[in-house]
Kinemage of the C-alpha trace (Angstrom):
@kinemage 1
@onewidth
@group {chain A} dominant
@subgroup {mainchain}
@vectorlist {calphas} color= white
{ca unk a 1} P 15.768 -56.197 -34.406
{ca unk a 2} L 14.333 -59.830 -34.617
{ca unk a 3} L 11.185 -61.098 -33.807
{ca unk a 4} L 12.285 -63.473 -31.607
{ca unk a 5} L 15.581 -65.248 -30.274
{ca unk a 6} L 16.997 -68.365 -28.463
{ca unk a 7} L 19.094 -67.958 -25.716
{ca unk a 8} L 21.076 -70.666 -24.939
{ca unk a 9} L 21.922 -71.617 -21.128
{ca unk a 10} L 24.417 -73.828 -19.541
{ca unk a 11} L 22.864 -75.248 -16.970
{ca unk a 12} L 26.306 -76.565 -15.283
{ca unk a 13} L 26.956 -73.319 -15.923
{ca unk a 14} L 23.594 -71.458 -14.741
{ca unk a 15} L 24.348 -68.371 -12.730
{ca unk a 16} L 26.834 -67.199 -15.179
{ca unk a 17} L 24.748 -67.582 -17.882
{ca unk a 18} L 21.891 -65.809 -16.318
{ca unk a 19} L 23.969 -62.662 -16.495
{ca unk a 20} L 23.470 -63.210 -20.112
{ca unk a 21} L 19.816 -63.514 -20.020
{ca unk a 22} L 19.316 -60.616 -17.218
{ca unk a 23} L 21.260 -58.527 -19.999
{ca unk a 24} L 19.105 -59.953 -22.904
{ca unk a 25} L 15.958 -58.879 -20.845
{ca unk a 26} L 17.076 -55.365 -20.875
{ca unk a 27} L 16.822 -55.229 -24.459
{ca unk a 28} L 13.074 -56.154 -24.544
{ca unk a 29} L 13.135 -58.519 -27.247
{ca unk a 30} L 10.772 -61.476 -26.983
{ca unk a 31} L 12.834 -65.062 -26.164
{ca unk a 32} L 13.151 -68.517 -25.206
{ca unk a 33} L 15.727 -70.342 -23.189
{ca unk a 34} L 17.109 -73.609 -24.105
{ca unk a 35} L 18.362 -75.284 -21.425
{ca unk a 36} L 21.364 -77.365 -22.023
{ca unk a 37} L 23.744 -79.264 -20.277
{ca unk a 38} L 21.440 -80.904 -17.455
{ca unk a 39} L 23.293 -83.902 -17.568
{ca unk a 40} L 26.152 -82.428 -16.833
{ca unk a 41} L 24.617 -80.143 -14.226
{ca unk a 42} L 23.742 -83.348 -12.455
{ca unk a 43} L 26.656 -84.817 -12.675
{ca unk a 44} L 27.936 -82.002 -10.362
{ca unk a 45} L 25.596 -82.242 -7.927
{ca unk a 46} L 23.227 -79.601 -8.627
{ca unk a 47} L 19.567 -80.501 -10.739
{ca unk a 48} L 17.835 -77.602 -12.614
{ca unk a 49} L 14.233 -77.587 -12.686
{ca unk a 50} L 13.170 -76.277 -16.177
{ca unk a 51} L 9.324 -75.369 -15.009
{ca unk a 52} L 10.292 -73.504 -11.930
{ca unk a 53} L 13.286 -71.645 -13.745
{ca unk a 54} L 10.645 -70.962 -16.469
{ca unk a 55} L 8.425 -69.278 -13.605
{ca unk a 56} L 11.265 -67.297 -12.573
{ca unk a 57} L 12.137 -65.716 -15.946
{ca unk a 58} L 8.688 -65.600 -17.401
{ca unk a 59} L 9.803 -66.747 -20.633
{ca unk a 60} L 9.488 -70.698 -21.999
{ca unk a 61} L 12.258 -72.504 -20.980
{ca unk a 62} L 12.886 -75.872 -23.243
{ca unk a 63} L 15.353 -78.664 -22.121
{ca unk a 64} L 17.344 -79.576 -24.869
{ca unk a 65} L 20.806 -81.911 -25.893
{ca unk a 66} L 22.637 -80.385 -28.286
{ca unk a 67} L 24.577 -82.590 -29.553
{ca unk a 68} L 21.441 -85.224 -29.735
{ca unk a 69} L 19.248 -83.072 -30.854
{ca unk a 70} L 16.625 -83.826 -28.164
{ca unk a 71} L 14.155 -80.944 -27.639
{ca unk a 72} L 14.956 -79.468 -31.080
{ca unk a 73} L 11.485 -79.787 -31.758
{ca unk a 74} L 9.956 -78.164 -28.903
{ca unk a 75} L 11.944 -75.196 -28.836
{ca unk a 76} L 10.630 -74.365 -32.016
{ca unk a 77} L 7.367 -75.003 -31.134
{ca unk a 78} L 7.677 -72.744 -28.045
{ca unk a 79} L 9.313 -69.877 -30.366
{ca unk a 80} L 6.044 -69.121 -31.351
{ca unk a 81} L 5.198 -67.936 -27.201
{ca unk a 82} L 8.692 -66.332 -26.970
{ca unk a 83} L 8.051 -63.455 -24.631
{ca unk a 84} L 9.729 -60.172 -23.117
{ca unk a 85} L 9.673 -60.375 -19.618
{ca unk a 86} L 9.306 -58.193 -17.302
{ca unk a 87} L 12.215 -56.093 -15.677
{ca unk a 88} L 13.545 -57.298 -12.606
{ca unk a 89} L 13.482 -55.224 -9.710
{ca unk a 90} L 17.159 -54.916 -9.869
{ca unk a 91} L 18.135 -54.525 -5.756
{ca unk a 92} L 20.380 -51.118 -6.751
{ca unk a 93} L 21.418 -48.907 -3.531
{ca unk a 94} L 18.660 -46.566 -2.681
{ca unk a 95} L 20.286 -43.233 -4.152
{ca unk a 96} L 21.015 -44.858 -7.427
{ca unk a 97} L 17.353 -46.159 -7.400
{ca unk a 98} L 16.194 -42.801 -7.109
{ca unk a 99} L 18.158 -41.509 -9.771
{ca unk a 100} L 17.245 -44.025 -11.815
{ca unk a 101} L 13.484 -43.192 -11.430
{ca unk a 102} L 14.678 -39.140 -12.147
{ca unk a 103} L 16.458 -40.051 -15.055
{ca unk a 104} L 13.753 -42.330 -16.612
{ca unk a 105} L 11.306 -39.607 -17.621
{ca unk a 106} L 13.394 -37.250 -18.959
{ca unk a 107} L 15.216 -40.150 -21.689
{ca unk a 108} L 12.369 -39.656 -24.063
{ca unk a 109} L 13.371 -41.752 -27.152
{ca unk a 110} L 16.421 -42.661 -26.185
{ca unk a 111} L 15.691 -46.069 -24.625
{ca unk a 112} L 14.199 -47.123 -28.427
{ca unk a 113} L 17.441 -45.716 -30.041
{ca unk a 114} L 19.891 -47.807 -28.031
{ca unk a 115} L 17.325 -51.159 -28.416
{ca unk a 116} L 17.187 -50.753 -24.360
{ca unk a 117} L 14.273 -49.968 -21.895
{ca unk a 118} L 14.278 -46.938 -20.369
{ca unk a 119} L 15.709 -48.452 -16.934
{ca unk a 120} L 18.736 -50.259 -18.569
{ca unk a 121} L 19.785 -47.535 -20.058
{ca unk a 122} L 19.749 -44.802 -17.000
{ca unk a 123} L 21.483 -47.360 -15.370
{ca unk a 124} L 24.396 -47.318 -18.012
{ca unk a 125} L 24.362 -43.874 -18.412
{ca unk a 126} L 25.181 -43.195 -15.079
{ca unk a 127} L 27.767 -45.799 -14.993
{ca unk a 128} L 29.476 -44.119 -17.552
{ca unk a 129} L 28.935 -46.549 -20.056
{ca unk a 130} L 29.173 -46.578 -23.565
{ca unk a 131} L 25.912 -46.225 -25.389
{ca unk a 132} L 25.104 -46.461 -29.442
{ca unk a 133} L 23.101 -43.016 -29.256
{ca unk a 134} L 24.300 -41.048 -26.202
{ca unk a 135} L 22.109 -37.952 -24.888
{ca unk a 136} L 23.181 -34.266 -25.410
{ca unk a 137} L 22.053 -31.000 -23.775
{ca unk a 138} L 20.096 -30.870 -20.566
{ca unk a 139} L 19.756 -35.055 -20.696
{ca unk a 140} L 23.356 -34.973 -20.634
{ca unk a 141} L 23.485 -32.430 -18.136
{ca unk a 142} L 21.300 -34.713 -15.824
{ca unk a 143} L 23.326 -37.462 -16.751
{ca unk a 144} L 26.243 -35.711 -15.221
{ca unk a 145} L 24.826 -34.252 -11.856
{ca unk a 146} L 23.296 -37.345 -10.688
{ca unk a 147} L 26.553 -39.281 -11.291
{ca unk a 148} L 28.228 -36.735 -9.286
{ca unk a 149} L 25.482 -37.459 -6.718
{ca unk a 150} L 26.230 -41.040 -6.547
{ca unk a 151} L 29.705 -40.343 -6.545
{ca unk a 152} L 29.252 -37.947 -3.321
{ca unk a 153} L 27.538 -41.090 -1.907
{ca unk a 154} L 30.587 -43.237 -2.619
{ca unk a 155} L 28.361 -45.244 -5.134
{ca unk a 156} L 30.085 -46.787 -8.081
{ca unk a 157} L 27.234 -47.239 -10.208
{ca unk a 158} L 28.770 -49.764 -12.617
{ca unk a 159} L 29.837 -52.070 -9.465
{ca unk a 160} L 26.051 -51.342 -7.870
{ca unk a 161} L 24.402 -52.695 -11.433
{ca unk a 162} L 26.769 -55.328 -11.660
{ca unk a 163} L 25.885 -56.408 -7.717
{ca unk a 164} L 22.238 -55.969 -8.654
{ca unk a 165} L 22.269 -58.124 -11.260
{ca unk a 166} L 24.206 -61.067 -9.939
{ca unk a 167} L 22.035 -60.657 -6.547
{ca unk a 168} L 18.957 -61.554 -8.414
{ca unk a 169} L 20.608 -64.046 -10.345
{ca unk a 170} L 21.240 -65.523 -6.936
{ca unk a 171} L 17.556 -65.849 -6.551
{ca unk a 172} L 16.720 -67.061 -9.488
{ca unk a 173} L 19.295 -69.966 -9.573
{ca unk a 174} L 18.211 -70.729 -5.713
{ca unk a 175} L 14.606 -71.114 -6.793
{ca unk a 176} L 15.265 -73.262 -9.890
{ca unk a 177} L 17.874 -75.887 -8.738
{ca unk a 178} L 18.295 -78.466 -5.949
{ca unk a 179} L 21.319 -80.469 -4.885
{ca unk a 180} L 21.535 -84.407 -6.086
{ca unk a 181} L 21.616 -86.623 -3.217
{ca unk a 182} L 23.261 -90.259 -4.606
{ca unk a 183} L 21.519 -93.230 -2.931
{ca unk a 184} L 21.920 -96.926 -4.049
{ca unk a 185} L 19.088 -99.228 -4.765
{ca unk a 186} L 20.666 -102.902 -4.181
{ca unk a 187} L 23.576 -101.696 -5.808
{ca unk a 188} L 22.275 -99.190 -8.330
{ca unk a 189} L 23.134 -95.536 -8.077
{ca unk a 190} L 19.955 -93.397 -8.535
{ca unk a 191} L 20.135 -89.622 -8.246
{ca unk a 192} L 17.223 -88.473 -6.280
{ca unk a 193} L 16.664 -84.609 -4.953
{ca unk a 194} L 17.590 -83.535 -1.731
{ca unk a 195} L 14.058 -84.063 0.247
{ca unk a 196} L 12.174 -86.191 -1.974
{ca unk a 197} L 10.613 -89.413 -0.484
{ca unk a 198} L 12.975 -92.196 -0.435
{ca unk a 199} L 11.633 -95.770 -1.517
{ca unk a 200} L 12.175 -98.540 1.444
{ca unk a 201} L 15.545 -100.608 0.975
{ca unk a 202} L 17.297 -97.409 -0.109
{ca unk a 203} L 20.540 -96.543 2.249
{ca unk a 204} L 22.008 -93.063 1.212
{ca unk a 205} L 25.599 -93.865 -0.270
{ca unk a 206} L 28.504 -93.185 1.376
{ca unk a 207} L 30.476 -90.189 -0.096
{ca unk a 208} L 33.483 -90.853 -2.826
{ca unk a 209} L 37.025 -91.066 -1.286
């Protein structure tokens, strides 16, 4: 396992690539975003704000250009504060919450063994997915009567994770982003956010044809 890793985030891209990092959290490994793409973000309306998105995740989060190079230097600088995160309170359905917190206990070292915590891996267990060291005897036997639980609930746990994860990403991407508003300044465009204080002898623009 490494000491530390970069993850790498589109920001025109951000909720999608926050199912990466809510996945990369699971595997408790210290990390640091770098943010790219903000231009583009911007472009399409929608400004991410690398401090608050850093409060979200708990983790630095560096602004960087790729293909410029800008920030290279500061995301290795913040490499040495990379940090595991804590776990999301994933919103799961009640019943597959509380198997979740029955399974937990009874993993033992099973969560070190598959590089996950002990959460993210209930969770894939009883969503019936593949694991590198699956359980055997009575954990396996748990495994398998809780799952039939959920099923009696008419709970697919794999949709319920996936639905818990993307829900929080939801948050997250709410909290760290505002919309570009596009007003003119004597015939300059200047991208401002949504709510910000507006200089006098600024008239918003009209919207493109």
């Amino acid at each position: 396992r490494p000491d530390a890793a970069i993850v790498v985030v589109d920001a025109s891209n951000l909720q999608r690539n926050l199912y990466l990092v809510s996945q990369f959290i699971e595997l408790r490994i210290p990390f640091v975003v770098a943010l790219n793409m903000m231009d583009i973000a911007e472009r399409r309306g929608r400004r991410v704000d690398a401090d608050a998105l850093q409060r979200q995740l708990g983790v630095p989060v560096v602004p960087v250009v790729g293909h410029k190079s800008n920030g290279i230097d500061k995301l290795k600088q913040a490499l040495a504060h990379a940090a595991v995160p804590p776990e999301p309170d994933w919103p799961l359905p009640p019943p597959m919450r509380e198997a979740v917190s029955e399974l937990v206990p009874v993993l033992d070292g099973l969560p070190a063994r598959n590089h996950l915590s002990p959460r993210a891996l209930a969770e894939r267990l009883l969503a019936d997915e593949p694991v590198s060291v699956p359980p055997e005897g009575a954990v396996a036997r748990d495994v398998q009567r809780l799952r039939e639980v959920l099923q009696a609930e008419g709970i697919d746990a794999m949709q319920a994770d996936v639905e818990a994860h993307y829900a929080w990403i939801e948050n997250v991407a709410h909290a760290a982003t505002a919309p570009v508003v596009d007003f003119r300044v004597r015939g300059d465009s200047v991208p401002a956010l949504a709510g910000s204080a507006i200089p006098d002898r600024v008239e918003q623009a009209a919207p493109e044809p």
